[in-house]
C-alpha positions in Angstrom: -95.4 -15.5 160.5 -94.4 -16.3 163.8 -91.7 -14.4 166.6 -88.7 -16.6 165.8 -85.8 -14.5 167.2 -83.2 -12.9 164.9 -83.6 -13.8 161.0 -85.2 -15.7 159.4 -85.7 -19.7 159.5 -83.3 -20.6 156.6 -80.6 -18.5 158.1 -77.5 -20.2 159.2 -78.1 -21.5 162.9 -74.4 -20.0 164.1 -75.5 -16.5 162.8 -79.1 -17.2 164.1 -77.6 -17.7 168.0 -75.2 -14.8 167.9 -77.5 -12.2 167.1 -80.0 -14.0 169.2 -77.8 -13.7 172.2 -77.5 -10.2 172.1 -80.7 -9.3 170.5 -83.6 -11.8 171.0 -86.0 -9.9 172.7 -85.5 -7.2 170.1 -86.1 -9.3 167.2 -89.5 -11.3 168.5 -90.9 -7.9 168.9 -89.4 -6.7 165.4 -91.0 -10.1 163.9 -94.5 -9.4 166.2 -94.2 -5.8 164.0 -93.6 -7.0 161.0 -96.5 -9.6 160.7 -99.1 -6.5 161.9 -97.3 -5.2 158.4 -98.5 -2.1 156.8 -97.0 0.6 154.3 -93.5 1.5 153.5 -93.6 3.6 156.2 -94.5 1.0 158.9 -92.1 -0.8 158.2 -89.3 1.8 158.5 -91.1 2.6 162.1 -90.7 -1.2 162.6 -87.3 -1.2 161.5 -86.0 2.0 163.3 -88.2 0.9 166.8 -86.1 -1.9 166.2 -82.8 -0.2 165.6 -83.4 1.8 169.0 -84.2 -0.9 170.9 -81.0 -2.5 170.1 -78.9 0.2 170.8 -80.5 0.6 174.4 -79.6 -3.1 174.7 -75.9 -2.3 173.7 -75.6 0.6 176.3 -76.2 -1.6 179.2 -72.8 -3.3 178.3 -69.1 -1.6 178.7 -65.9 -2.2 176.7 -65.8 -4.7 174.6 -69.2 -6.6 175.1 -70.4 -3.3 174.1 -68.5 -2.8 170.9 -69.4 -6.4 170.3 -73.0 -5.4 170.5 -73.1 -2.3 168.7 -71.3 -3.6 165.5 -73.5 -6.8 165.7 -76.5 -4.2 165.7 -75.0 -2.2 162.9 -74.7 -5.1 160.4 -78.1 -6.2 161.4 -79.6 -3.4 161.1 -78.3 -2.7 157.5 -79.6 -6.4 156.6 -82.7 -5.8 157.7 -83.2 -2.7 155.8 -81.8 -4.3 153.0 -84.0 -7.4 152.5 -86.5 -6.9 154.8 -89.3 -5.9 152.5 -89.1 -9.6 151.5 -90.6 -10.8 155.2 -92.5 -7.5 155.5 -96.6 -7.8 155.4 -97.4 -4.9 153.3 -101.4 -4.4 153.5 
């Protein structure tokens, strides 16, 4: 499994490029994480490393770009803790 920004290849392309637009960087590194896999509990360290670095990414924007961002990261976030044990590498 390759770096492929935010969600996975059968996700819808319009849902792909908004959470890519605020969060690309984020997710390659989250995808980088979650092919090294591990245990359960590696892949809540992915998941939280990658719910930090979105919010750091959110606080570099005011007002509504901002808001934007955070509630983006917030339904993300929740998705991928939600079904990401499908895409996880548990060794």
């Amino acid at each position: 499994m390759s770096a492929n920004g935010c969600g996975p290849r059968w996700f819808p392309k319009k849902l792909t490029g908004l959470f890519n637009c605020f969060f690309k960087d984020s997710c390659d590194r989250h995808d980088e994480a979650y092919a090294k896999g591990g245990d359960e509990i590696s892949r809540f360290e992915c998941d939280w490393k990658f719910w930090i670095a979105m919010q750091n990414e959110t606080l570099k924007h005011r007002g509504v770009g901002r808001a934007m961002r955070w509630l983006n990261a917030v339904l993300f976030y929740a998705w991928v803790r939600a079904l990401g044990w499908t895409r996880f590498n548990y060794t």
